[in-house]
C-alpha positions as CSV (number, residue, x, y, z in Angstrom):
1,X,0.0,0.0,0.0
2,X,1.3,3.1,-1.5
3,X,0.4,6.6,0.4
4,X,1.8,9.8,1.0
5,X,-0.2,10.7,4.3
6,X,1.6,13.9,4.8
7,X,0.4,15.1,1.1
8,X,-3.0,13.8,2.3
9,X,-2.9,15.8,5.8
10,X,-2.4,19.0,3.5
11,X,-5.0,18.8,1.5
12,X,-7.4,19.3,4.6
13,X,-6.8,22.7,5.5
14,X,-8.5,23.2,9.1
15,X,-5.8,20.5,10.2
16,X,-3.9,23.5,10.1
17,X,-6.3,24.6,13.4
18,X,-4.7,24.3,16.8
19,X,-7.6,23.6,19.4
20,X,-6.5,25.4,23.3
21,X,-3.0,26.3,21.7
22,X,-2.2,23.0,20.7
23,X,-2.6,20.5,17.7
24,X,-5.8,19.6,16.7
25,X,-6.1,15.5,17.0
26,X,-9.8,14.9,15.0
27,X,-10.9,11.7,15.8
28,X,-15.3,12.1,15.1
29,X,-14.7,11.0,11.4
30,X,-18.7,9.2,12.3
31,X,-20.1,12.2,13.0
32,X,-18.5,14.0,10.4
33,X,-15.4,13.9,8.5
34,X,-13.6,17.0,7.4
35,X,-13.4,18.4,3.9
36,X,-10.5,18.7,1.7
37,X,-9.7,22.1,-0.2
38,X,-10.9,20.7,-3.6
39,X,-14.3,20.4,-1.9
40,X,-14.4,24.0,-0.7
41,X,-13.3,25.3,-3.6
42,X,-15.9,23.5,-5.9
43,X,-18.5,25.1,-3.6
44,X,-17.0,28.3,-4.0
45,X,-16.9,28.1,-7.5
46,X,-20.7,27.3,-7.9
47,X,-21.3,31.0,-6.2
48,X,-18.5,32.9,-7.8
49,X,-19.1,31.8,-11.3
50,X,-22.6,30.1,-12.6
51,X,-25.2,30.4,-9.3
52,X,-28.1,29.9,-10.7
53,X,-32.0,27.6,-10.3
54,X,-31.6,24.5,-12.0
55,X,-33.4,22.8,-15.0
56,X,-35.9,25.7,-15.5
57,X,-33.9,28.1,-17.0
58,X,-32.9,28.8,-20.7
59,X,-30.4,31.3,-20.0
60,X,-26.3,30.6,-20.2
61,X,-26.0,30.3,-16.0
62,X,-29.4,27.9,-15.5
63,X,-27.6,25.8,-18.4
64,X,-23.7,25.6,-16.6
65,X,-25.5,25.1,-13.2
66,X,-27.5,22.5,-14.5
67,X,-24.5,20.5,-16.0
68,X,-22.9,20.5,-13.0
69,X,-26.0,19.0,-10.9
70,X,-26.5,16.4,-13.0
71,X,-22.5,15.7,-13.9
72,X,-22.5,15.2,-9.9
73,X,-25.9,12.6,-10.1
74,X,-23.6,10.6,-12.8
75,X,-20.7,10.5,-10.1
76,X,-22.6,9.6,-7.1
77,X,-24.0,7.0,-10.1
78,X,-20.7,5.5,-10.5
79,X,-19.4,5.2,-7.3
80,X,-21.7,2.7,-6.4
81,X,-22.4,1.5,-9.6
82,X,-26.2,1.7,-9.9
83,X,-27.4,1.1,-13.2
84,X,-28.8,4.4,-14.3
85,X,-28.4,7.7,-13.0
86,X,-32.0,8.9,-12.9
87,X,-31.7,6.1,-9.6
88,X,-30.2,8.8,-7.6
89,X,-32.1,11.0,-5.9
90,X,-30.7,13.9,-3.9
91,X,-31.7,14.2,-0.5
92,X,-30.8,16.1,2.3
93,X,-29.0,13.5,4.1
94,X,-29.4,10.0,5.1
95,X,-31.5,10.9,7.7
96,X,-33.9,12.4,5.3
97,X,-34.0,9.9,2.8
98,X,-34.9,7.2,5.2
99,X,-37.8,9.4,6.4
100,X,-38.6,10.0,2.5
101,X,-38.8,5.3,2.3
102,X,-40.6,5.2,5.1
103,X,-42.9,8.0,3.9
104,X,-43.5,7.1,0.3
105,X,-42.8,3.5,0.0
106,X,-45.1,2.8,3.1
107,X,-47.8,5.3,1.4
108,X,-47.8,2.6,-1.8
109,X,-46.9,-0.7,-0.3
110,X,-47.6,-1.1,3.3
111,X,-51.0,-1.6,4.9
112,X,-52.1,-2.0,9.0
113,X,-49.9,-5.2,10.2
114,X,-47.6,-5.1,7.9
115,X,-44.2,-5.5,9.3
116,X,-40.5,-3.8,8.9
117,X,-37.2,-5.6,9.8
118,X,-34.4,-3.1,11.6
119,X,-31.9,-4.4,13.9
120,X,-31.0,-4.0,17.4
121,X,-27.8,-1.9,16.7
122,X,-29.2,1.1,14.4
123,X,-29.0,4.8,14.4
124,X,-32.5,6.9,15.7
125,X,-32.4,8.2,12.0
126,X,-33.3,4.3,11.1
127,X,-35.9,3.4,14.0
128,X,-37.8,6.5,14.7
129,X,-39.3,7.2,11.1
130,X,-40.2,3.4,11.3
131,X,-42.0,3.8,14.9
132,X,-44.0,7.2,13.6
133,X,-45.3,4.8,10.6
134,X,-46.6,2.2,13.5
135,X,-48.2,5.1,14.9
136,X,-49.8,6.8,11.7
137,X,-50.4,3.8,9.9
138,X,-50.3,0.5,12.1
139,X,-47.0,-1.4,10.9
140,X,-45.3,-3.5,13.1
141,X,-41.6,-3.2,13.8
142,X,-39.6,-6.0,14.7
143,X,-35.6,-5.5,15.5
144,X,-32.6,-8.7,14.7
145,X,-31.3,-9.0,18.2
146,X,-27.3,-8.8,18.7
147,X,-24.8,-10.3,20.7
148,X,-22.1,-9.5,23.2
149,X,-19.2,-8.9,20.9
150,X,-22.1,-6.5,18.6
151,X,-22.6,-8.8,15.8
152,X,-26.2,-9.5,14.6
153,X,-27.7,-13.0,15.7
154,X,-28.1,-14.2,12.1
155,X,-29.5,-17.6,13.1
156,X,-32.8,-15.3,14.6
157,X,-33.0,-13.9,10.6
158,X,-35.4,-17.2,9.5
159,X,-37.6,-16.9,12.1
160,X,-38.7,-13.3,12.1
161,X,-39.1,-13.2,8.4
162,X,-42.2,-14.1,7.0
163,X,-45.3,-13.6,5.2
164,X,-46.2,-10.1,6.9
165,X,-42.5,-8.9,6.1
166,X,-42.9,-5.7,3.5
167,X,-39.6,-4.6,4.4
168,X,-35.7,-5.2,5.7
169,X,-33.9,-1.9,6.8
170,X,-30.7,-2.4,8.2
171,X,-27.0,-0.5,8.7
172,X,-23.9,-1.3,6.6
173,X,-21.9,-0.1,9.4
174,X,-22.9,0.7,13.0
175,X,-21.9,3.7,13.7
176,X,-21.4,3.3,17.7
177,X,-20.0,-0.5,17.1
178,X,-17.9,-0.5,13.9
179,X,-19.9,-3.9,12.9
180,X,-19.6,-4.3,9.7
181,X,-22.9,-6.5,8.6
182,X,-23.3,-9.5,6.8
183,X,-25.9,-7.7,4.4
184,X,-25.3,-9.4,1.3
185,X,-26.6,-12.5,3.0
186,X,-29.5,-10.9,4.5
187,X,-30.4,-9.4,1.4
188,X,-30.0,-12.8,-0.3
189,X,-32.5,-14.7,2.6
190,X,-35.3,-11.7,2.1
191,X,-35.1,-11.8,-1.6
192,X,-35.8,-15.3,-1.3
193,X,-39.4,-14.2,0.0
194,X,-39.4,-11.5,-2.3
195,X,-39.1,-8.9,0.1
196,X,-36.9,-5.6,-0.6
197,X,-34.2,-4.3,1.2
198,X,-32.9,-1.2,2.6
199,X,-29.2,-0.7,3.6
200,X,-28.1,2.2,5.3
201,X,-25.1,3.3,4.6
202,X,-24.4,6.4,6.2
203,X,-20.8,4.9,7.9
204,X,-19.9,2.4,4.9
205,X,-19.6,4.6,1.9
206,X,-16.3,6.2,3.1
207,X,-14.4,3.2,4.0
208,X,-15.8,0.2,2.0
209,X,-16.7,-0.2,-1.6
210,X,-19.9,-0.4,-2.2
211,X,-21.6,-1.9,-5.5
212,X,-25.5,-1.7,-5.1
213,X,-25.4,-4.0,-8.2
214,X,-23.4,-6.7,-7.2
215,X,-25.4,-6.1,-3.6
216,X,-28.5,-6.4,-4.8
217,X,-30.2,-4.4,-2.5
218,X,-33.3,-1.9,-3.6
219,X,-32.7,1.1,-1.3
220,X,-29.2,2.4,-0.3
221,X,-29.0,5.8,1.6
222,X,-25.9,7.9,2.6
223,X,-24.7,11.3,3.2
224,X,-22.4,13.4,1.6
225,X,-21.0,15.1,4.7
226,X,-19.5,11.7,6.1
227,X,-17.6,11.1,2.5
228,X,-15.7,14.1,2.7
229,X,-18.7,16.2,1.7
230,X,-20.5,19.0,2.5
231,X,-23.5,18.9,4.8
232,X,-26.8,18.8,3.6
233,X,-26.6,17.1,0.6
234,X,-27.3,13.1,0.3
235,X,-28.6,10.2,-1.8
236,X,-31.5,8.0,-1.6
237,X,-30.5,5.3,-4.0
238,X,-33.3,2.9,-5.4
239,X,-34.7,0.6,-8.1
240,X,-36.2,1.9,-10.7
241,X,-38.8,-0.8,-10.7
242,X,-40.0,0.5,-7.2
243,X,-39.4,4.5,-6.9
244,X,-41.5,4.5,-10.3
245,X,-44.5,3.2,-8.0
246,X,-43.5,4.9,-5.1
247,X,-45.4,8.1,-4.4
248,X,-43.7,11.6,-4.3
249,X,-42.8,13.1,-0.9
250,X,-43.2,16.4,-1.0
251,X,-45.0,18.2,-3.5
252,X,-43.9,21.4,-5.3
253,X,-41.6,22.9,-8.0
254,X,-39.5,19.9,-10.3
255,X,-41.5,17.1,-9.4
256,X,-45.2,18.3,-11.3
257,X,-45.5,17.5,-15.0
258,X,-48.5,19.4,-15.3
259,X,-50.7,21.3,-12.3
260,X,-54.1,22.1,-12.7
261,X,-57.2,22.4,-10.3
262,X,-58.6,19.1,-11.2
263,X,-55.1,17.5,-10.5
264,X,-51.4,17.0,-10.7
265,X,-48.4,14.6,-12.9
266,X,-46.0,14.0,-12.1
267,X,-42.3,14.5,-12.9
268,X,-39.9,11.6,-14.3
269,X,-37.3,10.2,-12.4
270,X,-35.5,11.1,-10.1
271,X,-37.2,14.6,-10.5
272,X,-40.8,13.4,-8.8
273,X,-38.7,12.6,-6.0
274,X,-36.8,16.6,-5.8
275,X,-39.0,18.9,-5.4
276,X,-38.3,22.8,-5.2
277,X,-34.4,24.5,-5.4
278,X,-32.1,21.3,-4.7
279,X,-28.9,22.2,-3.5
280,X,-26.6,22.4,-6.2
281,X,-23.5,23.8,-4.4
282,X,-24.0,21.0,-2.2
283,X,-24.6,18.4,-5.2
284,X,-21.4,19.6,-6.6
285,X,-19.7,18.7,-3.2
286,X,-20.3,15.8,-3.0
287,X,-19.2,15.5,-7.0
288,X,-15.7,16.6,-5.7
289,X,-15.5,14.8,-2.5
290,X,-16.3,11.4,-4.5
291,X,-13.7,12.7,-7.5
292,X,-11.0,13.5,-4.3
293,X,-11.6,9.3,-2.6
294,X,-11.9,7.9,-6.3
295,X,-8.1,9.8,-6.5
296,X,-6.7,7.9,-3.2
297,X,-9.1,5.0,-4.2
298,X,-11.4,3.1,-1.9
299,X,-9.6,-0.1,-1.7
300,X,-6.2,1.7,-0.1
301,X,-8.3,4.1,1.9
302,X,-9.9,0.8,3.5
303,X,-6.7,-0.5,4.1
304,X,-5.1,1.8,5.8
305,X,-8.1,2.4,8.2
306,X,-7.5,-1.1,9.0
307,X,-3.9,-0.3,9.8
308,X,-5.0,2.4,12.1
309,X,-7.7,0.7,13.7
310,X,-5.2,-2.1,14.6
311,X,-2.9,0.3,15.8
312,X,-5.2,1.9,18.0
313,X,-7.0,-1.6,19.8
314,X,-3.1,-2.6,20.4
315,X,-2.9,0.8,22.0
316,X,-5.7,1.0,24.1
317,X,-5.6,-2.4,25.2
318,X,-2.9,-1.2,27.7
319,X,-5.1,1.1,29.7
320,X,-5.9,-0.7,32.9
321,X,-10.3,-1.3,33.6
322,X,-10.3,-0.8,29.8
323,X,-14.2,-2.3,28.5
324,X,-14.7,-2.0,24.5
325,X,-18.2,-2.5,23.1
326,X,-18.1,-3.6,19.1
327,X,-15.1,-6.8,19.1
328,X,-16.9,-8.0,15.8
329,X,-14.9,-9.8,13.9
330,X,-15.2,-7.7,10.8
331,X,-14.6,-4.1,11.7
332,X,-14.7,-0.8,10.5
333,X,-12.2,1.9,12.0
334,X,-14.9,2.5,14.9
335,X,-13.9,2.3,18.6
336,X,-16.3,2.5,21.1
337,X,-15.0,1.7,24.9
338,X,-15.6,2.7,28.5
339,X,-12.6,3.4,31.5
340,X,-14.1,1.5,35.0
341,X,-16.5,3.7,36.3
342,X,-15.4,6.6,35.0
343,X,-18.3,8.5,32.9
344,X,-17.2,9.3,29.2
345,X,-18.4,13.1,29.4
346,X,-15.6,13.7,31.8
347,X,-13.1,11.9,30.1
348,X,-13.9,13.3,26.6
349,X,-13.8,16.8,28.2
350,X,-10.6,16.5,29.3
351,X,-9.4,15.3,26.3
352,X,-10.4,18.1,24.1
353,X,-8.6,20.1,26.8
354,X,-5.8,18.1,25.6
355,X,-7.0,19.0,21.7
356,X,-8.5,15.7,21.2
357,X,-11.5,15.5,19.7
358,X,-13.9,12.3,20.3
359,X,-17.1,11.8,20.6
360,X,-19.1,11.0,24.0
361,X,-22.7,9.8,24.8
362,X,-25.3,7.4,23.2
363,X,-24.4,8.1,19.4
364,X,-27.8,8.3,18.2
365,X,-28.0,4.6,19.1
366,X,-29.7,4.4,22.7
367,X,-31.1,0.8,22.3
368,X,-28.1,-0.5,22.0
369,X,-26.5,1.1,25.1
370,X,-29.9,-0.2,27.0
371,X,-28.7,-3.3,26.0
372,X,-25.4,-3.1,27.1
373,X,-26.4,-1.4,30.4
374,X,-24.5,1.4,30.0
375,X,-25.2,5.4,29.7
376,X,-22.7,5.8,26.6
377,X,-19.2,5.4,25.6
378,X,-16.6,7.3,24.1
379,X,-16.3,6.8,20.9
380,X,-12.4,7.3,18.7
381,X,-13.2,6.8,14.3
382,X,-10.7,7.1,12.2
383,X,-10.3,8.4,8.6
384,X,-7.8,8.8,5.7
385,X,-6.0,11.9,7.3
386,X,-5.6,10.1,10.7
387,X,-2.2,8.9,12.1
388,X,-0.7,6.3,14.1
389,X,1.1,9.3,16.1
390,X,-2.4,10.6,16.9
391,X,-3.2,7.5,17.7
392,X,-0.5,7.1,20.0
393,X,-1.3,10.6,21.5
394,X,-4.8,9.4,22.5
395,X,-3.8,6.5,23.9
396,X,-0.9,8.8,26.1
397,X,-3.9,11.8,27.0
398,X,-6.5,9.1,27.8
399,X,-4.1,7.3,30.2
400,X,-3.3,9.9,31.7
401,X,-7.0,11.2,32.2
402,X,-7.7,7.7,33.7
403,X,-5.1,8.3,36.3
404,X,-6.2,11.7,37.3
405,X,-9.6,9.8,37.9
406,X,-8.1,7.1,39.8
């Protein structure tokens, strides 16, 4: 594996940033990663030179802007290698288009006791839009349980699919475990029922390859501000065969054909899906972001997150009353532990003190810490601009926390 990560580290410009007069050490790449210069200037460059509303316009500006939209929906099209462009609809973020599913596939497909599949370890973005649906329209939701080391209890899959199954929803990634999830198969067992699949993949897009074709799965949602990205921009990725049933979301500018009194068409795809001004500055974000990982390439990104994650378990290890939470066996660079007794808050204040950024609390992921019994952990992810020697820092500062605490 070939990389310059000092070349990499400069092309991030608020690593630059010193946080309380000392280095800045960012290690809440799940929350957010930061953005590379190419990204920020591509955003500029939308406002400096060709700012302008999309599609509607005949004049030189609507035309450029336009271009770049769509050049960007052909981009997010071949990084995971759906089979036609107009598959890709642009959303604000993953969080959005899994409440634009749950909204428009349920309004077409699901009925009173119809059931949805999630599992025990996902993100509030993926259970909450799901329990409002039980509420508003009678669904059942059912969850695949986990065990101790965080890895989905695959021999439970059989038994709660069946014939009331409408839907399977589940994470790539977990974003407060690092589980990587054997979806392939699960997509396999409920397409064997013919039942669809969703796969979020809000924390896989930036570390794994993904193929949606070779997958096989009908839905695949992300967000452009964990790839590199600006925020507010994402993708809801689906089959043609089921958006073109699926009822529009919100109603508005772009997505009509015709308006009149007596009623409404609707657009093509993925138009029906985007109604009003999308966000092309953030549109052509993402386009760069995805142009700057395709430049390092996916495969060696992976790789060396592997490296660091390694590095840092080997690390950590060595703190005394150490617990982790997430020991799958397939990983992503996610670490998620706790200090004896100690509460996370406190130690993840005192380590941005220290200018290390982690993260502290539930992650958006409170079911899971019911089931581990605990009030949070801290959380250290890792991305392509990340070090062993920051690493090694944060295994120092968080040893020495733990011995201030006693």
């Amino acid at each position: 594996m070939n990389i310059d990560i000092d070349k990499i580290r400069s092309d991030f410009p608020i690593l630059n940033e010193e946080v309380y007069g000392k280095p800045l050490v960012y290690f809440d790449n799940a929350a957010t990663t930061h953005k590379p210069q190419v990204v920020i200037d591509a955003i500029s460059e939308v406002y400096k030179k060709y700012n302008s509303n999309i599609h509607r316009g005949v004049h030189y500006l609507s035309n450029v802007c336009t271009h770049a939209h769509e050049d960007a929906r052909k981009k997010v099209q071949e990084f995971i290698n759906a089979a036609h462009s107009h598959e890709i609809i642009f959303t604000r973020g993953t969080t959005e288009s899994i409440n634009l599913l749950s909204t428009s596939f349920a309004d077409t497909f699901l009925k009173e006791g119809d059931e949805v599949l999630i599992s025990q370890m996902e993100h509030h973005s993926n259970i909450v839009p799901w329990q409002l649906l039980e509420k508003r329209k009678g669904i059942v939701l059912k969850y695949i349980p986990i065990n101790k080391t965080g890895e989905l209890e695959m021999d439970k899959l059989d038994s709660l699919i069946n014939d009331k199954t409408k839907l399977v929803a589940i994470t790539h990634i977990s974003n407060a475990l690092g589980t990587i999830n054997r979806i392939k198969t699960i997509i396999d067992k409920a397409h064997a029922e013919d039942i669809p699949v969703m796969i979020d993949g809000a924390q896989a897009v930036q570390h794994v390859k993904i193929d949606v074709q070779e997958l096989d799965c009908d839905f695949y949602v992300f967000s452009g501000h964990k790839l590199y990205g600006p925020t507010g921009i994402g993708v809801l990725y689906g089959k043609e065969k089921w958006l073109d049933k699926m009822q529009p979301y919100h109603g508005g500018g772009e997505m009509i054909k015709t308006v009149s009194f007596e009623g409404t068409t609707f657009n093509e795809l993925p138009f029906k899906f985007e109604a009003g001004t999308p966000d092309f500055s953030g549109s052509v974000g993402l386009g760069a972001a995805i142009d700057y990982v395709k430049s390092i390439g996916i495969e060696v990104i992976d790789q060396y997150e592997k490296k660091l994650l390694e590095h840092a378990n080997k690390g950590l290890s060595s703190i005394p009353n150490i617990r982790f939470f997430g020991t799958a066996k397939e990983k992503a660079s996610v670490i998620s532990f706790l200090i004896g007794d100690i509460h996370p808050f406190d130690i993840g204040t005192m380590l941005d003190k220290m200018g290390i950024a982690i993260r502290t609390g539930h992650h958006c992921a409170q079911p899971l810490m019911q089931y581990f019994n605990i009030p949070g952990t801290l959380r250290a992810s890792f991305a392509i601009y990340n070090t062993k020697e920051e690493i090694d820092k944060l295994v120092e500062s968080t040893q020495r926390v733990a011995q201030l605490f006693g």
